[in-house]
C-alpha positions in Angstrom: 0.0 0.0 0.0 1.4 3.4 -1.0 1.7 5.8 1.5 3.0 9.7 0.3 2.5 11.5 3.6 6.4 12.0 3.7 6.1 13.5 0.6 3.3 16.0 1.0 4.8 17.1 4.4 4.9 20.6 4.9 3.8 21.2 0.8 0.7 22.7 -0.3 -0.2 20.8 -3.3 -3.4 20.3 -5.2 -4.0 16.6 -6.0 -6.7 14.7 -8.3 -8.9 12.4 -7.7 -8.0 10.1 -10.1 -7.5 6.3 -10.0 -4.0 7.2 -8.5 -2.2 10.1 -6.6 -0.9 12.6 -8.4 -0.9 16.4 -8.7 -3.0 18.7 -10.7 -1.7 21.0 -13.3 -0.6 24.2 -12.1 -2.0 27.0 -12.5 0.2 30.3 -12.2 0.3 33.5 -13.4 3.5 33.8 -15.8 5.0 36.7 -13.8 5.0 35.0 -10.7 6.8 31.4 -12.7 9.6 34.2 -13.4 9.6 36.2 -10.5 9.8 32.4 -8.4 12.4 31.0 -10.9 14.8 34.2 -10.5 14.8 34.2 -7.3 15.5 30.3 -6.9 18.2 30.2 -9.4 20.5 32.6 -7.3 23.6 31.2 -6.2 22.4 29.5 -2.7 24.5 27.4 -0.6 24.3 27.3 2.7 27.8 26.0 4.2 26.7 26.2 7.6 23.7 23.8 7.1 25.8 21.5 5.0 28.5 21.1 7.3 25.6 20.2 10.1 24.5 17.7 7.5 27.7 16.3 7.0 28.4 16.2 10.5 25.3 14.4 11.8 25.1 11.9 9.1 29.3 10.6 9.7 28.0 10.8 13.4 25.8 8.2 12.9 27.7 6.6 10.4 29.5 4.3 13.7 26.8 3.1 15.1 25.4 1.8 11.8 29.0 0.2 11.4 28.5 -1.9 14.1 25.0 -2.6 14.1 23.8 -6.1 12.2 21.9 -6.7 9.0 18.8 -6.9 10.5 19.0 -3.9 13.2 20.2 -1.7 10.2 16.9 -3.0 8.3 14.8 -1.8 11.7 16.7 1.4 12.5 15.5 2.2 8.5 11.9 1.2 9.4 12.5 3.2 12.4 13.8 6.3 10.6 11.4 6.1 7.9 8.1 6.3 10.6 9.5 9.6 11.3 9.7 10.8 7.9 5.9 10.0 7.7 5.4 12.9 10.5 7.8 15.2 9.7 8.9 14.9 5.8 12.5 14.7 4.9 13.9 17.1 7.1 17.4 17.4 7.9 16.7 16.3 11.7 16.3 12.4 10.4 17.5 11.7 6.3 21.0 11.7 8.2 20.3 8.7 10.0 18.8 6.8 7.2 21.5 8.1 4.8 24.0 6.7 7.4 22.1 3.1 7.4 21.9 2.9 3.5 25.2 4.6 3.2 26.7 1.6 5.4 24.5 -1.1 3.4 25.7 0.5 0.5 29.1 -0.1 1.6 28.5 -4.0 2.6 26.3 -4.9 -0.5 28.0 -3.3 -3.5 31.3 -2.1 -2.2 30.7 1.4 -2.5 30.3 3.8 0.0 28.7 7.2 -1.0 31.1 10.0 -0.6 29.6 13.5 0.7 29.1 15.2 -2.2 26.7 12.2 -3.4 25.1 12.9 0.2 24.6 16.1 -1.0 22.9 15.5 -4.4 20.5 12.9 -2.1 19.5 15.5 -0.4 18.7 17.7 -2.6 16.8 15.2 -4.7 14.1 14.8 -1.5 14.0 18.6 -1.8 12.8 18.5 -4.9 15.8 19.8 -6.6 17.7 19.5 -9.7 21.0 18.3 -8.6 23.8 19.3 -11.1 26.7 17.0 -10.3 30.0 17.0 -12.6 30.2 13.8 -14.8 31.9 11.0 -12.9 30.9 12.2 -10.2 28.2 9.2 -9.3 24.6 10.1 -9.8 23.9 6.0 -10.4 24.8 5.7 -6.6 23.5 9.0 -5.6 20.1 8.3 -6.0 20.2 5.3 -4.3 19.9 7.4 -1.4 16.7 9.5 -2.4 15.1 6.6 -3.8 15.5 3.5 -0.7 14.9 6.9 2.1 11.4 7.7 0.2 10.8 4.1 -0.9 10.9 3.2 2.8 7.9 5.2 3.5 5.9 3.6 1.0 6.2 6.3 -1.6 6.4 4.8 -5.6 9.6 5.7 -6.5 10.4 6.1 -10.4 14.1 6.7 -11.2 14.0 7.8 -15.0 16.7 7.4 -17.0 17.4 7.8 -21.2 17.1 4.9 -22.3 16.2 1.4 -21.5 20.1 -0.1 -21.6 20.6 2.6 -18.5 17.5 1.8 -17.1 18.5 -2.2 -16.6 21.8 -1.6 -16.3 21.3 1.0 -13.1 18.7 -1.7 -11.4 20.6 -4.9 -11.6 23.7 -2.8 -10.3 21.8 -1.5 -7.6 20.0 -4.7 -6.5 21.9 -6.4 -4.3 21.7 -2.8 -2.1 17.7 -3.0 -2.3 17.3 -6.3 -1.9 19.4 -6.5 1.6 16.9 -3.4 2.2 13.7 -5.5 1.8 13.0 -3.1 -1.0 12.3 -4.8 -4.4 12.8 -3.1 -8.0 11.5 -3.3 -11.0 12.1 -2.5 -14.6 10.1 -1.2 -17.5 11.6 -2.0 -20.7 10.4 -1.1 -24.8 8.7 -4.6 -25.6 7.4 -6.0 -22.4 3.8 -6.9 -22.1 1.4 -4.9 -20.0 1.4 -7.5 -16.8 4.7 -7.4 -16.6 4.8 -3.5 -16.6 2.6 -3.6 -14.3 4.4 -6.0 -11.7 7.6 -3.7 -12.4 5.8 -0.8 -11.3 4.3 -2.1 -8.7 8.0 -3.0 -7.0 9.2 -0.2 -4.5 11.2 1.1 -6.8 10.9 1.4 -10.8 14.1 1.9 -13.2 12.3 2.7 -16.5 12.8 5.2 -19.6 11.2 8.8 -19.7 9.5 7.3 -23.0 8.4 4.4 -21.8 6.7 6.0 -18.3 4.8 9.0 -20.2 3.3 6.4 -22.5 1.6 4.0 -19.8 0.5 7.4 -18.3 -0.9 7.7 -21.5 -2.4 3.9 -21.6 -3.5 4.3 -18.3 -5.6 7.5 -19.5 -6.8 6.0 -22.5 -8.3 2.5 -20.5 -9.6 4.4 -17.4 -11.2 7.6 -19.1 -12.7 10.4 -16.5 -13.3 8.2 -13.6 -12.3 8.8 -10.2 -11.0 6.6 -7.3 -14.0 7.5 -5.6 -16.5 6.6 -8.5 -14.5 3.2 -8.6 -14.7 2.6 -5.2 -18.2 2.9 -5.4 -18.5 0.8 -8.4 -16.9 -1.8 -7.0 -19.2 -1.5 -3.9 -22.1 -1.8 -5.9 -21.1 -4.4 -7.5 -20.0 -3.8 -10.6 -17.1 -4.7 -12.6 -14.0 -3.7 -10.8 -12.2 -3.7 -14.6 -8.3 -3.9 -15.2 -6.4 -2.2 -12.8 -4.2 0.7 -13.9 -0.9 0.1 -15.1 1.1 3.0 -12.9 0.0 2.9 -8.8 0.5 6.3 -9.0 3.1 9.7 -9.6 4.4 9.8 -6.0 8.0 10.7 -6.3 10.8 10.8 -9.5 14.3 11.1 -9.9 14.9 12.2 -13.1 18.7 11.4 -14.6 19.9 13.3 -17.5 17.2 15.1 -16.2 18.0 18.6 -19.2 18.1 15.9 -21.5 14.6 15.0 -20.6 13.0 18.3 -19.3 14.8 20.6 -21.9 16.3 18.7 -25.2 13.6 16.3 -25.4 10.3 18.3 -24.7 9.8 20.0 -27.6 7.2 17.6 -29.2 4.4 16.4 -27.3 3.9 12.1 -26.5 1.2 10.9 -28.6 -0.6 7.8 -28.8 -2.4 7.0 -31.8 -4.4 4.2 -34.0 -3.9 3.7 -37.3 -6.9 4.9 -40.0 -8.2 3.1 -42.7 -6.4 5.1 -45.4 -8.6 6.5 -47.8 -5.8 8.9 -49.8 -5.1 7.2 -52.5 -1.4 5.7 -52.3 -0.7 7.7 -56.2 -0.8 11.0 -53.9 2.1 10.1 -52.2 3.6 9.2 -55.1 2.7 11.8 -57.6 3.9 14.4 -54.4 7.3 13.0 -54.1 7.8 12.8 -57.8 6.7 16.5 -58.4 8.6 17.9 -55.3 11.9 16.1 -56.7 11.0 18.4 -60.3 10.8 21.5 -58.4 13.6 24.4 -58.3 15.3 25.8 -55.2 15.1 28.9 -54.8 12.8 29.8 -57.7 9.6 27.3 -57.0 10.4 26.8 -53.4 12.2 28.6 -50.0 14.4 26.2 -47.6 14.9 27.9 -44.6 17.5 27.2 -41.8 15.7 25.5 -39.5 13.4 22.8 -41.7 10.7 25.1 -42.7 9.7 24.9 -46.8 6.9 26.1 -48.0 6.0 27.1 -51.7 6.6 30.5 -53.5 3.7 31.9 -55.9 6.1 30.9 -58.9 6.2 27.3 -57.4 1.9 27.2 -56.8 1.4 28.0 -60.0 3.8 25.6 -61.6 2.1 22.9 -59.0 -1.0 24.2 -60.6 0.3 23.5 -64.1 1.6 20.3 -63.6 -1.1 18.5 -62.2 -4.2 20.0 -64.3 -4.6 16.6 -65.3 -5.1 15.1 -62.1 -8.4 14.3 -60.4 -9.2 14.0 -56.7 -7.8 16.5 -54.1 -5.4 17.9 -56.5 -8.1 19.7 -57.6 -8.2 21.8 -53.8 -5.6 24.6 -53.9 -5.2 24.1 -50.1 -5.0 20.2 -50.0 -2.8 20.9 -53.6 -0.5 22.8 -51.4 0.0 20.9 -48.4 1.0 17.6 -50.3 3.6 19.1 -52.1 4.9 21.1 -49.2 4.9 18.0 -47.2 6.9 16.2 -49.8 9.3 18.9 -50.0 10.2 18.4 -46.6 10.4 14.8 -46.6 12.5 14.8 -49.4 14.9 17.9 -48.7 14.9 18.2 -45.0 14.5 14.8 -43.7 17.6 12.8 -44.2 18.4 9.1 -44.0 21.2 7.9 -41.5 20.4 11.0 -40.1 16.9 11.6 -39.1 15.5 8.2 -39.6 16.8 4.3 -41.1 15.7 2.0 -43.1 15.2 -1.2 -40.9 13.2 -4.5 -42.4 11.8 -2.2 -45.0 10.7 0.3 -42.6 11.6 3.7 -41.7 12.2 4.4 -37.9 13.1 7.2 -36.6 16.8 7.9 -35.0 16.0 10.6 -31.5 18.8 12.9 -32.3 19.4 13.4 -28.1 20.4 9.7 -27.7 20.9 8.4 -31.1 18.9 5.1 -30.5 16.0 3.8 -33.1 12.5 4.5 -32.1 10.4 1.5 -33.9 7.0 2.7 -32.7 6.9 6.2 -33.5 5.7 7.9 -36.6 5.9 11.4 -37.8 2.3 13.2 -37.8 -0.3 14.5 -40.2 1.7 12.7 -43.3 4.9 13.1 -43.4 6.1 9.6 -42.4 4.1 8.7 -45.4 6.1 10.6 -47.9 9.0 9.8 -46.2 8.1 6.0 -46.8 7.4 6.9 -50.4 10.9 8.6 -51.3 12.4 5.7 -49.9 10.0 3.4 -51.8 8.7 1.5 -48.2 5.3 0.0 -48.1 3.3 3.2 -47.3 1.1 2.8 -43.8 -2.0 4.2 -42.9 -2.2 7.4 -41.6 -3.3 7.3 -37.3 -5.4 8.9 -35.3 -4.6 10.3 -31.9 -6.2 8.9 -29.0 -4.2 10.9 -26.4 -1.0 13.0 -25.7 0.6 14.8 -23.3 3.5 17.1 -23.2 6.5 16.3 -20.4 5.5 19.6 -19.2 2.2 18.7 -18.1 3.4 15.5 -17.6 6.5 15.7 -14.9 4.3 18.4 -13.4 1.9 15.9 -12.1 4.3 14.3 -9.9 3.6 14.7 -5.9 7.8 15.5 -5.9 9.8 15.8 -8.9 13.7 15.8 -9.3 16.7 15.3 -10.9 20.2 15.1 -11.8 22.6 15.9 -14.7 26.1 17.4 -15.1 24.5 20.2 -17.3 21.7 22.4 -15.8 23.4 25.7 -15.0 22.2 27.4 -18.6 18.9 26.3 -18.7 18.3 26.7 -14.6 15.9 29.5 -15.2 13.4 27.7 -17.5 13.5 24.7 -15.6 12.5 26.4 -12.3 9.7 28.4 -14.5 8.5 25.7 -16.2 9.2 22.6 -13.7 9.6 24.0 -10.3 12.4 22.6 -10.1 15.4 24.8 -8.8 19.0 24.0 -9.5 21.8 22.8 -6.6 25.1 22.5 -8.0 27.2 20.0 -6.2 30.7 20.4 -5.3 32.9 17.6 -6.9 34.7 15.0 -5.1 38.2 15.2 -6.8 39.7 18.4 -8.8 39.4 17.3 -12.5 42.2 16.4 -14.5 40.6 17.0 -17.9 42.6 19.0 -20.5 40.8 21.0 -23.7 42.9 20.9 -26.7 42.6 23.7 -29.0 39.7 23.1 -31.5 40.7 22.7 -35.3 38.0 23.9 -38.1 38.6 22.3 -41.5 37.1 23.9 -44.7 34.6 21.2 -45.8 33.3 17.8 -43.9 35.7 15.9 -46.2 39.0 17.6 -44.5 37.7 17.0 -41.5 37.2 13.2 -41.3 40.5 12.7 -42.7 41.9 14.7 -39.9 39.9 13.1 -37.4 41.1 9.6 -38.8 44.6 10.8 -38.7 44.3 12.3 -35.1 42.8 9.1 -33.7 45.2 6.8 -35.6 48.0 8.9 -34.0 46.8 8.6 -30.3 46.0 4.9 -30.4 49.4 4.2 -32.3 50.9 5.6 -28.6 48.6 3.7 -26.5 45.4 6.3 -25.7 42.1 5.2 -25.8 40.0 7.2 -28.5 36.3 7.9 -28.5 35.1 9.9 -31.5 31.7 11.4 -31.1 29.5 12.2 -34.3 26.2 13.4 -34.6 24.6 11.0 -36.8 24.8 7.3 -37.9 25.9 8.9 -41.8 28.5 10.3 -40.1 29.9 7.8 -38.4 29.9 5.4 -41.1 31.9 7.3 -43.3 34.4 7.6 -40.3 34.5 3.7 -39.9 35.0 3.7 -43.8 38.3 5.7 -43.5 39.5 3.5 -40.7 38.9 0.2 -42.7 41.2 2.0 -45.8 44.2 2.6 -43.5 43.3 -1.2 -41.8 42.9 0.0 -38.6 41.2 -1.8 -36.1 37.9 0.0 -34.9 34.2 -0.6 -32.9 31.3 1.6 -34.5 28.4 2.2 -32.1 25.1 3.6 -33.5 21.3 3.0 -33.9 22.0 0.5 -36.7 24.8 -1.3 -35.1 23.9 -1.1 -31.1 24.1 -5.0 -30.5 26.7 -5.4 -27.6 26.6 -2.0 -26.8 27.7 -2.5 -22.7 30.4 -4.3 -24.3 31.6 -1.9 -26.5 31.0 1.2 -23.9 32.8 -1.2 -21.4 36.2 -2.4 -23.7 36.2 1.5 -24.7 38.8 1.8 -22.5 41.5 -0.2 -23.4 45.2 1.0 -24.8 44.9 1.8 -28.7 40.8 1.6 -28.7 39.1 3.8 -31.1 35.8 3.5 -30.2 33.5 5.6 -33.2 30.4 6.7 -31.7 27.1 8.7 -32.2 25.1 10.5 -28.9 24.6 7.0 -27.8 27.7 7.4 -25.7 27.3 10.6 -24.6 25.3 10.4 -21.3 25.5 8.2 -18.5 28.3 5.9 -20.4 30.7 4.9 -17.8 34.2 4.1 -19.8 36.5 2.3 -17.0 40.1 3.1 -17.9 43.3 0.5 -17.7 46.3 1.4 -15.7 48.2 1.4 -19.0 45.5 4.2 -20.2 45.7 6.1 -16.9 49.1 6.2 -17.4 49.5 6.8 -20.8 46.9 10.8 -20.3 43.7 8.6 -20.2 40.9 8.6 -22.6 40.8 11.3 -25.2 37.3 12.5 -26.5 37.1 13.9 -30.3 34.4 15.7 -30.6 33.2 16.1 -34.6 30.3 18.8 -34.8 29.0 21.2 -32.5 25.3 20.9 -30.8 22.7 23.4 -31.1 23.2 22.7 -27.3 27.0 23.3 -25.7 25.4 21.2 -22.9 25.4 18.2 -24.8 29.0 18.8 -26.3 29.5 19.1 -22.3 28.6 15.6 -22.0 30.7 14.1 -24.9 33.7 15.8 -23.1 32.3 14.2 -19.9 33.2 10.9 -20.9 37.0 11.8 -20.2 38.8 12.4 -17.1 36.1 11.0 -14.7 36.1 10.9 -10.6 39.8 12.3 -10.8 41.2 10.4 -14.1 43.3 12.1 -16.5 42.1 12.8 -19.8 41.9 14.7 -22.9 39.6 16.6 -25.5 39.6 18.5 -28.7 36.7 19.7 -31.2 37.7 18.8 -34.4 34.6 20.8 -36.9 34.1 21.9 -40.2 32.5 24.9 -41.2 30.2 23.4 -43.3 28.8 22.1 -40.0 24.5 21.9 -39.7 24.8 24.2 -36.4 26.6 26.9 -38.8 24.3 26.3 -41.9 21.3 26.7 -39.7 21.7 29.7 -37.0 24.8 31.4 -37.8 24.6 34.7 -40.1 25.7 34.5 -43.3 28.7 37.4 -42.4 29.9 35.3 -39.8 30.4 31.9 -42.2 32.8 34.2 -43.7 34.5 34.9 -40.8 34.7 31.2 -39.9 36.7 30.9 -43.3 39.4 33.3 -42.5 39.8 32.0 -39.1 41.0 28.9 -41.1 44.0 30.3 -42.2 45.1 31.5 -38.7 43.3 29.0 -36.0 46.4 29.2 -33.9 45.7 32.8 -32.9 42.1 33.0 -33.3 40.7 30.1 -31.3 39.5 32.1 -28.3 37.3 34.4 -31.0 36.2 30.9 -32.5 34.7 29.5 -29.2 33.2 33.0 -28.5 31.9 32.5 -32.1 30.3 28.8 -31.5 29.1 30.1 -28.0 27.1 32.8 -30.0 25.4 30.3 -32.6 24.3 28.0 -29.4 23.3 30.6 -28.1 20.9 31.5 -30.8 19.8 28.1 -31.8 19.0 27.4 -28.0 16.6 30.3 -28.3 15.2 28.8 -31.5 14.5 25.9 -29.4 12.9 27.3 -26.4 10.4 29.0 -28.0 9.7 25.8 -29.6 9.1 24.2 -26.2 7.2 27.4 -25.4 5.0 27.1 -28.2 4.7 23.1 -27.7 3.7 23.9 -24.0 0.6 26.5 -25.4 -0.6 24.2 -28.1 -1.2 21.5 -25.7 -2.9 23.7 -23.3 -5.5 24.8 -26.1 -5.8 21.0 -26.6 -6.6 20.2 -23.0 -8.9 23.1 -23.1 -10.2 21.7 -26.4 -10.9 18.7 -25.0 -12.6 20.0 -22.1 -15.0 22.0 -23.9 -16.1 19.0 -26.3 -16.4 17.2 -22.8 -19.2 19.4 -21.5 -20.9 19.7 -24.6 -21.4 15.8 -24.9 -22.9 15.9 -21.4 
């Protein structure tokens, strides 16, 4: 039986009355979101309080030393009755976080060290703890989640992907199960029963994916009804019906938690059915044939930033060439909106880029995490002309039967938090749109990572052969190489250069992610290149040999700027963990998609003149990149802004067709 009274201790929170906890959407005025979010992202540590923290927890720490198994299970049960009364309050979380620290330390080995104390802390705060790469956030919330599980809270740790989400529970297991706590995981293609058993466990490892769709199930199946109408149903009688796949959104530690609150939420989650397809399949066709006639330029516009759309000169040569066709060519609008669709498919949607071509099928690649996404379609056509210019069997079109943005979604929680070793630039919107206010933790050794100066190359093709020549070079003296790229294209052709100079190399992308804890795990060995795409950029824990360490440690090459310098952050996170040495270097070509897309035309000129003297202009080069980021991460948060207002005219939408069918 869940019980959440540590969690609402001391919080004002409006809950539903749905089949499960969880809190209603906010409702603030937009002032007071950036008024609250200011003030919350000030610099705010209190050293006093943290050293009293500290203190009282390594008090404690000897008696749970030499307590036994079971009196360190009872002195938890005992800690935790507390915590229903009084929340998590710095008079008891340091005697639980001395018991689970010391079962920590006889279970898996590992002791937390203070800072991860820290992070725990500010995870039952409901805080966004910003710890260094390396640092241990797998182990840190170990601590948030046994403390709240122990009071009977549903814990969810959400992690990136499902390969993290396994990975983090079965490392962790031994520590819950000496606990008495169990854990679950939800991965891609289990059935619904066993989702439900998972979630059901104390504590659920699972995807952000994955969790936001059986919300989404669960909202589908049970509709409007309440836990009290059930209750009375049931009372009555009635059918008591399948019960809901989630027991509720008590408490979540988010990991990667910018990847998923920022990066990933500009589109909403929807679940759909497919449609009997009454558009003839020659629409397709005839679209994606015409769009391929069609002149840049004169018949079309491409901007920047994937928007096409049709010039008069373009409608009217559309107009021309299909005066012979019946059907809904004969509609100006519905004229329009094919062709424009099949523009983008065919010019702005790229293959081994944006999507590939798996069993005949084309499934999406998410650019954050570079992993395939089987189930997920592009909306309102364009998958269908995408399936066409590849010539796949074309699918029906779907339906959607619900969706939810992770701003609405997240926001439901009873306590929300998280962790990630990137959250001071985007600390503001997070607070506004989250509540969720940033604690950066201090790390727990001085890093030893070194940033090479960054090279820029005139064309893509100058650039591969230098990064081929670079990475050849430091695995010839022993290093350990991993290249980053941004798509599965690109590292392909990288793997291509490295089989013409027969060297030895492991490629890691959507396409070829069998073995991937194997690769990730032998990354680390003396004159390793290891070729990757975002895959191994977050939460990838690369364990270096002696003969590395001593040799400068890994050394990350990182091949194209981010519209994000968070997630370059991470690629260069991967070296010189908890102390380690290592190395990095930026190795780009002007011709880069960041540079195409949100840098002004004036400054791609500049770019090629920095060229010919890199050695004295690098520090104006990284100012330069930090400006395009800079721009294209305002591109994207009004995105999210405008993702976040479309779904509240849907929920009011939704609403209003509610009443009216009463």
């Amino acid at each position: 039986m869940s019980d959440v009274r540590a969690l609402l201790a001391d919080r004002d929170l409006r809950l539903g009355d749905g089949p499960y906890l969880e809190r209603l959407d906010a409702k603030r005025s937009r002032w007071e979101d950036r008024l609250r979010a200011m003030l919350d992202s000030l610099p705010r540590f209190d050293r006093r309080r943290v050293r009293d923290f500290l203190a009282a927890t390594a008090a404690r720490e000897e008696a749970a030393r030499a307590a036994s198994d079971e009196q360190v299970r009872e002195r938890l049960r005992a800690a935790a009755h507390r915590m229903h009364l009084e929340g998590f309050t710095d008079a008891i979380l340091p005697e639980a976080f001395a018991l689970i620290r010391e079962a920590s330390r006889r279970t898996l080995g590992m002791r937390h060290h203070d800072v991860q104390l820290l992070a725990g802390r500010a995870l039952l705060q409901g805080r966004l703890a910003e710890m260094s790469t390396g640092e241990g956030k797998t182990l840190a919330a170990t601590l948030a989640a046994c403390a709240a599980a122990a009071t009977g809270a549903a814990v969810h740790v959400v992690t990136v992907n499902d390969y993290l989400a396994e990975r983090d529970a079965e490392h962790n297991r031994a520590l819950f199960d000496f606990l008495g706590m169990s854990a679950g995981v939800v991965l891609q293609d289990m059935a619904v029963a066993d989702r439900r058993k998972a979630y059901a466990c104390d504590i659920a490892y699972v995807s952000n994916k994955e969790l936001t769709f059986d919300y989404l199930k669960d909202c589908i199946a049970l509709g409007e009804i309440s836990a009290t109408q059930q209750r009375l149903r049931e009372l009555a009688g009635g059918a008591r019906g399948e019960p809901p796949i989630l027991r509720g959104l008590h408490f979540a530690i988010i990991d990667e938690a910018d990847s998923v609150l920022i990066d990933e939420a500009s589109t909403p989650l929807i679940i759909s059915e497919t449609l009997p397809d009454d558009l003839d399949p020659a629409v397709y066709t005839q679209s994606v044939e015409l769009a391929r006639t069609l002149q840049a330029g004169t018949d079309y516009i491409k901007g920047p930033r994937r928007d096409i759309w049709l010039t008069e000169t373009g409608r009217q040569r559309v107009r021309e060439l299909t005066a012979s066709f019946g059907g809904l060519w004969r509609s100006p609008l519905w004229r329009d909106e094919f062709v424009q669709k099949a523009l983008s498919a065919v010019h702005c949607f790229t293959r081994d880029q944006d999507y590939i071509l798996a069993e005949d099928k084309v499934q999406i690649v998410d650019e954050s995490t570079g992993r395939v996404m089987p189930d997920r379609t592009w909306e309102r056509g364009l998958h269908q002309m995408i399936e066409c210019k590849e010539g796949c069997e074309i699918t029906g079109q779907r339906r959607t039967l619900a969706q939810i943005t992770y701003q609405r979604f997240f926001g439901r929680y009873l306590l929300l938090s998280g962790m990630t070793g990137t959250a001071q630039e985007v600390a503001l919107e997070v607070k506004q749109t989250y509540g969720l206010p940033v604690t950066r933790i201090p790390t727990h050794k001085p890093s030893r990572r070194r940033r090479l100066a960054d090279r820029i190359c005139a064309d893509s093709a100058q650039r591969w052969r230098e990064v081929a020549r670079r990475a050849i070079e430091l695995a010839a003296n022993g290093r350990a190489v991993l290249v980053g790229t941004r798509s599965v294209e690109a590292s392909e052709i990288l793997g291509r250069l490295f089989e013409q100079e027969g060297v030895e190399h492991i490629v890691l992308n959507a396409r070829q992610d069998k073995g991937e804890a194997e690769i990730v795990g032998d990354a680390g060995q003396p004159g390793r290149i290891t070729v990757a795409t975002n895959m191994a950029g977050r939460g990838t824990d690369i364990k270096l040999t002696k003969e590395v360490e001593a040799g400068g440690g890994l050394h990350v090459i990182l091949t194209e700027f981010h519209e994000s310098a968070r997630v370059d952050r991470q690629l260069f996170g991967r070296s010189a963990r908890q102390g380690d040495p290592g190395t990095t270097e930026a190795i780009v070509s002007v011709d880069d998609d960041l540079f195409k897309r949100f840098a002004p035309a004036a400054g791609r000129r500049l770019m090629a003149l920095l060229i010919r003297d890199m050695q004295h202009s690098e520090r104006w080069f990284r100012r330069w990149v930090t400006y395009v980021q800079d721009r294209a991460e305002r591109h994207y948060r009004k995105q999210r802004v405008e993702t976040t207002r479309r779904d509240a005219e849907w929920v009011r939408a939704l609403g209003f067709v509610g009443k009216t069918r009463k």
